[in-house]
TILUMLO-838032 format. One record per atom (N, C-alpha, C, O): x, y, z. Coordinates in steps of 0.2 Angstrom, whole numbers, plus 5000, padded with zeros to 4 digits. Layout:
BEGIN
XYZ;...
END
This chain:
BEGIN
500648914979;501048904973;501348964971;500849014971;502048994967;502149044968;502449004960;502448944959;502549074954;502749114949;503449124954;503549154959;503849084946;504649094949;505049124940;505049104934;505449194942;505649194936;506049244935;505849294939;506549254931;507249294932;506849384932;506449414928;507349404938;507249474939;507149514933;506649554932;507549504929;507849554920;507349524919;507049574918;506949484918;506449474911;505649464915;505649434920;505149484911;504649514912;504149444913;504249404909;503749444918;503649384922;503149334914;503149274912;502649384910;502249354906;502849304903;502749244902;503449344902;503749324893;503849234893;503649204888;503949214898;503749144898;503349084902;503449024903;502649124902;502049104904;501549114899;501249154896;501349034900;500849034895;500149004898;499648984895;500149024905;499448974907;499049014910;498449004910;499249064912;498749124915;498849214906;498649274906;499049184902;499349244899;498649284895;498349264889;498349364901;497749384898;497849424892;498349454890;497149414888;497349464882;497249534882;496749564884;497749554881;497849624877;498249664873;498749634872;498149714870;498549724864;499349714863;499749714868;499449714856;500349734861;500749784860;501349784859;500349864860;500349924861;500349914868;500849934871;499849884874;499849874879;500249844884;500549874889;500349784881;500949744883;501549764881;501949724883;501949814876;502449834874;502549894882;503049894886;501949934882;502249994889;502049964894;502249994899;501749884895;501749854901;502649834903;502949844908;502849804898;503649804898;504049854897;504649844898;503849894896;504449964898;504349974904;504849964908;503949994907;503549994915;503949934919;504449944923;503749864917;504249834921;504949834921;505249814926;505249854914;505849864916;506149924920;506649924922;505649954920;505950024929;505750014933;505950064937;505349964936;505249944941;505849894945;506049894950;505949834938;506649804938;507249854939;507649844944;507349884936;507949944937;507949964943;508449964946;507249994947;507350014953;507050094954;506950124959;507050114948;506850194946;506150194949;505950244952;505750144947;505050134953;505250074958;505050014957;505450114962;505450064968;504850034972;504350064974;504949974973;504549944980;504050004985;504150064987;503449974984;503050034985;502750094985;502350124989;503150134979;502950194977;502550204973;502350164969;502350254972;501650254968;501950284961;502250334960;501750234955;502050294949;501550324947;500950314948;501850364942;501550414938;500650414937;500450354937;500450444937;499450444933;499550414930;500150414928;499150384927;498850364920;498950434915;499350434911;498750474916;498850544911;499450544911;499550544905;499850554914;500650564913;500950504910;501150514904;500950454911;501050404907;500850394899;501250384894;500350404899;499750424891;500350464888;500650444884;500350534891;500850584887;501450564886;501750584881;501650514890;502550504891;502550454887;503150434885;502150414885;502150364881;501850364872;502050344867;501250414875;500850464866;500650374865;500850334860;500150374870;499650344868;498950364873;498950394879;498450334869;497850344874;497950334882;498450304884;497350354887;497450334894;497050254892;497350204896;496750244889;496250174889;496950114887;496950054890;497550134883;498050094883;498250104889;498150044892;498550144894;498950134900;498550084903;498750034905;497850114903;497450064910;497449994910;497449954914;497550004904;497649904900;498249874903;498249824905;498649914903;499449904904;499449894912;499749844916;499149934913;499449934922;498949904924;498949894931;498349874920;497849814923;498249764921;498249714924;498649754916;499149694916;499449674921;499349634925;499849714921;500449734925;500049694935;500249644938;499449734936;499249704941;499149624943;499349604948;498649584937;498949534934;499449514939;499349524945;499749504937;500549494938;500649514945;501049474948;500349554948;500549564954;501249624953;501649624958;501249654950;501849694949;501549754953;501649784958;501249774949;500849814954;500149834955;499649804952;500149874961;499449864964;499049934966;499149974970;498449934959;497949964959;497549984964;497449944968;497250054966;496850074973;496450134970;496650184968;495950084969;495250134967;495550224972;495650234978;495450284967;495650354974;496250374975;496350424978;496750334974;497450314977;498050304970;498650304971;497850284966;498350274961;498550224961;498150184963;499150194958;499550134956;500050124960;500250184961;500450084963;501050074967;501049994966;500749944965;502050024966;502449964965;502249894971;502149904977;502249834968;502049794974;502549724972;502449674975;503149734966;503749694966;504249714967;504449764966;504549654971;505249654975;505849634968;505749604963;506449674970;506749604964;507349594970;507549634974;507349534968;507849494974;508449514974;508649564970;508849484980;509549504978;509849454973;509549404971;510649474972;510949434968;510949364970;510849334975;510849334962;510749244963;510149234966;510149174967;509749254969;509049224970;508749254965;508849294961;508049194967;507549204959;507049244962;507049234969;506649304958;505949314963;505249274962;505049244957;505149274967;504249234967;503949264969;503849284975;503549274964;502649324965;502249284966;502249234963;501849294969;501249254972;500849254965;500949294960;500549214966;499849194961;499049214965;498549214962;499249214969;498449224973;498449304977;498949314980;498049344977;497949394981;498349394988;497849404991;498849394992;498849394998;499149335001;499149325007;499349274995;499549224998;500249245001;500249225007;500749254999;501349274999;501949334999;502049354993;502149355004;502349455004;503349405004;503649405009;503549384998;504249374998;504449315001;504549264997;504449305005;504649215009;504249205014;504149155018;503649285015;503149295021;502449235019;502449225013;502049205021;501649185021;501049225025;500949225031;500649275021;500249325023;499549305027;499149335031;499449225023;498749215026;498949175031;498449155034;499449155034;499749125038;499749165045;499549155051;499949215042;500249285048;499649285051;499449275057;499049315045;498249345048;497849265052;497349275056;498049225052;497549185054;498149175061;497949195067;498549155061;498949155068;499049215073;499149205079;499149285069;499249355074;498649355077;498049355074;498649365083;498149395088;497849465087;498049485082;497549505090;497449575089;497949605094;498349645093;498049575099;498749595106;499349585100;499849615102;499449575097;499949545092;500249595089;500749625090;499449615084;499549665080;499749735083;500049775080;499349755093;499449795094;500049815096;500149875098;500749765096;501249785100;501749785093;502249815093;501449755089;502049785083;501849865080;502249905079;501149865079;500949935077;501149985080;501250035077;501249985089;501350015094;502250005093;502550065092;502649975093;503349985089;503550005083;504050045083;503149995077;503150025072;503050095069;503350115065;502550115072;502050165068;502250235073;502150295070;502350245079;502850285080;503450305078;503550355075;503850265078;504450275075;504350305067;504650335063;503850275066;503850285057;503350355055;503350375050;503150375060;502750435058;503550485061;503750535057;503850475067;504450505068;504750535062;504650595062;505050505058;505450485051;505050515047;505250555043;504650505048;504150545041;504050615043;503850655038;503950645050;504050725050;504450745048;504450795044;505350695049;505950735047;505850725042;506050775039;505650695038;505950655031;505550675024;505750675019;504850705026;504250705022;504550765016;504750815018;504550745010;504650795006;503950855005;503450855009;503950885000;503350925000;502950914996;502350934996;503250874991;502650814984;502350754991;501750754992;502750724995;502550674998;501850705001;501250684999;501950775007;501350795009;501050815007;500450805009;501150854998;500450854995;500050804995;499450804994;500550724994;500050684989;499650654998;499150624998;500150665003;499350645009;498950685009;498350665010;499150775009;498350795008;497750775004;497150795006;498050734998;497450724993;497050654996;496450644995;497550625000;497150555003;497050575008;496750525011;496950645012;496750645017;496050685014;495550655014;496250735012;495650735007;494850695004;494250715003;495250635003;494750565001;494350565008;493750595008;494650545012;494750515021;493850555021;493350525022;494050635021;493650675024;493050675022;492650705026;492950645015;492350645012;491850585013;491350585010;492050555017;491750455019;491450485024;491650535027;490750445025;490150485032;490050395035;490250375040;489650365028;489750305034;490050225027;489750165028;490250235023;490650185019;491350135022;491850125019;491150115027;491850105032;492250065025;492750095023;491950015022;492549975018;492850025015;493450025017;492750085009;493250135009;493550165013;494150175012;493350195019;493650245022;494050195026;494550225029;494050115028;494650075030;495350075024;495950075025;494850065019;495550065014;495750135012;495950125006;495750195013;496050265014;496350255017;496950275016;496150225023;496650255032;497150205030;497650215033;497150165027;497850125028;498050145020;498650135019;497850155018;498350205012;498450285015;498450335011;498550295019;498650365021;499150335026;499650375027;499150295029;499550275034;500350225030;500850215032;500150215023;500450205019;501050225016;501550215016;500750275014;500850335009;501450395016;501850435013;501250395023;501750415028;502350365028;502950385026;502250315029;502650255028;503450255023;504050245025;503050275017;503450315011;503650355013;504250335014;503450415015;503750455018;504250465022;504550525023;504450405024;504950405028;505850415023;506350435024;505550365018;506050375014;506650315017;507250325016;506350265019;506650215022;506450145021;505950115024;506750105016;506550075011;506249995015;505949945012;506449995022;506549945028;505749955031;505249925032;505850035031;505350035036;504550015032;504049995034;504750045024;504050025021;503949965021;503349945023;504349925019;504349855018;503849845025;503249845025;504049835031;503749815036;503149825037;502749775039;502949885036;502249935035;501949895031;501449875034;502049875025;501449865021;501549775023;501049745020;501849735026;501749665030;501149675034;500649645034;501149755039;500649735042;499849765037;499249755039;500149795032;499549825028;499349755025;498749745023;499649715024;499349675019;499149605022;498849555019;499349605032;498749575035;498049585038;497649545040;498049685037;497449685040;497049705034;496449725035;497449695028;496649685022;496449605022;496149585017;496649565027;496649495024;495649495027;495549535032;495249455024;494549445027;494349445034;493949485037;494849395038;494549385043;494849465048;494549465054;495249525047;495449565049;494949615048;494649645052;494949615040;494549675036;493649675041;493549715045;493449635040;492749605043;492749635052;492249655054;493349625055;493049655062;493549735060;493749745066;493749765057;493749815057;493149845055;492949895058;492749815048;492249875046;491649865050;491149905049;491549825056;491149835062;491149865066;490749865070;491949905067;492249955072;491950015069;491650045073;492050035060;491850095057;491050125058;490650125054;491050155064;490250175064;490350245063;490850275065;489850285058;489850355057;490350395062;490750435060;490150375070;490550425074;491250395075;491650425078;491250355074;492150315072;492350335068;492950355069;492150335062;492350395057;492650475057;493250495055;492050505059;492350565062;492850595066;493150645066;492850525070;493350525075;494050535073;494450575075;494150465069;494850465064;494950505060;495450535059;494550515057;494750585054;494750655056;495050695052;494650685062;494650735065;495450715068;495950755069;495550645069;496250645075;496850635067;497450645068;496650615061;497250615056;497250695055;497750725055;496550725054;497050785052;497350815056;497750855053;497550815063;497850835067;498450825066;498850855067;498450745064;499150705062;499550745058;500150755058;499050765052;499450795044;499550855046;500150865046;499250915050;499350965053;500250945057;500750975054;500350915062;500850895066;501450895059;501750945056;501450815055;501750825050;501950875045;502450865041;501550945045;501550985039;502151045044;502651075042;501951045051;502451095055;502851075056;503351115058;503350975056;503650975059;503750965066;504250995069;503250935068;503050955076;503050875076;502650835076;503650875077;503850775081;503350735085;503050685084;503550785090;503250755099;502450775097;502050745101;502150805093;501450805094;501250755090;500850715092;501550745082;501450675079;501550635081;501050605079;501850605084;502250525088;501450535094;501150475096;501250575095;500850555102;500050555099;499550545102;500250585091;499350555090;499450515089;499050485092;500050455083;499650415082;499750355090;499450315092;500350395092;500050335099;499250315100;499050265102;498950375099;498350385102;497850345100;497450305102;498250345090;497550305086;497850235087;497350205088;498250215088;498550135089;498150115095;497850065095;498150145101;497750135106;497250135106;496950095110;496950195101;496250165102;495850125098;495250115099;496250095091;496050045090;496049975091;495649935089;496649965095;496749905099;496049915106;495749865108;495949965108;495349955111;494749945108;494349915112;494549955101;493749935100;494349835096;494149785094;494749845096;494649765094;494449735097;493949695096;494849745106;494649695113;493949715112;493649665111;493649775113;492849785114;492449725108;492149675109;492649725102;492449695098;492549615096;492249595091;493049585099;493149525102;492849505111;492949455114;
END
């Protein structure tokens, strides 16, 4: 079942069956926020501002933003990541279509049917889209990566570095790191695509044979071959990034088939 309602107007203002309580100092900067995300100024999958920056730019407390952009999540506008920040998770359609936001975590990426995709995609499935995908898009993202973008992977690779044996974190780092490249590209298509396949392999029956794949030395491992990746990315070094992540795409579809 999906929440259906006009792009201009703020999905709560005419709902009253799920609508949570919070102030309406909250819910006032929860609708300015949506309205830039509506405009377009925060586009589809981009991370906005801190919480701090927001507080300043609004001159209110951080304990108000959090409330706001815990609303906002709500709603599915956007989507919180514990380490990672805030990022836009609403599409607004084109002319004369309505948008529909899912109501349920993962039910629905647009007219996509996500739990759908995770229970019928094979692991051969995923490895021949990711192997089309994730090259080209780290390509894109050497040419493309501005200098704020690469700082903000250093800080998630950063995160990355710090996991010894927490696989559930350090799977949802690596795919916000693989994310956040995504962006990078500066290719509004390419992300879109990226986060279909990001938002099948958080679905359970995915997440569950990944974090049996994450053993300490599997950890190590990925992170010794991403920072080679951010390394490649930071020189500009095409041909040496296209062929790491060949490498990690390969060798993940290898512990899948090992772990099937």
């Amino acid at each position: 079942m999906t929440q259906s309602y006009s792009p201009d107007v703020a999905p709560w203002v005419n709902d009253v069956t799920r609508h949570p309580l919070v102030t309406p100092q909250a819910k006032e900067i929860a609708t300015r926020i949506f309205a830039r995300i509506a405009s377009g100024e925060y586009p589809f999958g981009t991370r906005i501002p801190a919480e701090r920056e927001l507080a300043a730019e609004f001159e209110d407390t951080r304990a108000t933003i959090r409330q706001s952009l815990e609303f906002l999540a709500i709603y599915e506008i956007v989507s919180r990541r514990a380490g990672s920040g805030t990022f836009v998770s609403y599409r607004k359609p084109s002319a004369g279509q309505v948008a529909a936001q899912p109501t349920g975590a993962g039910a629905a990426f647009g007219n996509i049917n996500i739990n759908q995709l995770a229970e019928t995609a094979s692991p051969f499935a995923m490895n021949i889209a990711e192997s089309i995908l994730e090259p080209e898009m780290v390509r894109l993202a050497t040419i493309y990566m501005s200098t704020r973008d690469l700082g903000e992977l250093a800080s998630q690779l950063a995160l990355l570095e710090t996991i010894v044996t927490e696989s559930d974190r350090f799977a949802s780092l690596e795919e916000e790191f693989m994310m956040q490249i995504a962006r990078g590209t500066h290719n509004s298509l390419i992300v879109a695509m990226h986060a279909i396949l990001y938002e099948v392999r958080r679905q359970p029956q995915w997440a569950a044979s990944r974090r049996q794949m994450l053993t300490p030395s599997k950890i190590r491992s990925i992170q010794l071959l991403l920072r080679s990746l951010y390394d490649a990315l930071q020189r500009r070094d095409v041909e040496t990034a296209v062929e790491l992540i060949k490498l990690h795409v390969a060798s993940t579809h290898e512990d899948m088939i090992y772990e099937s």
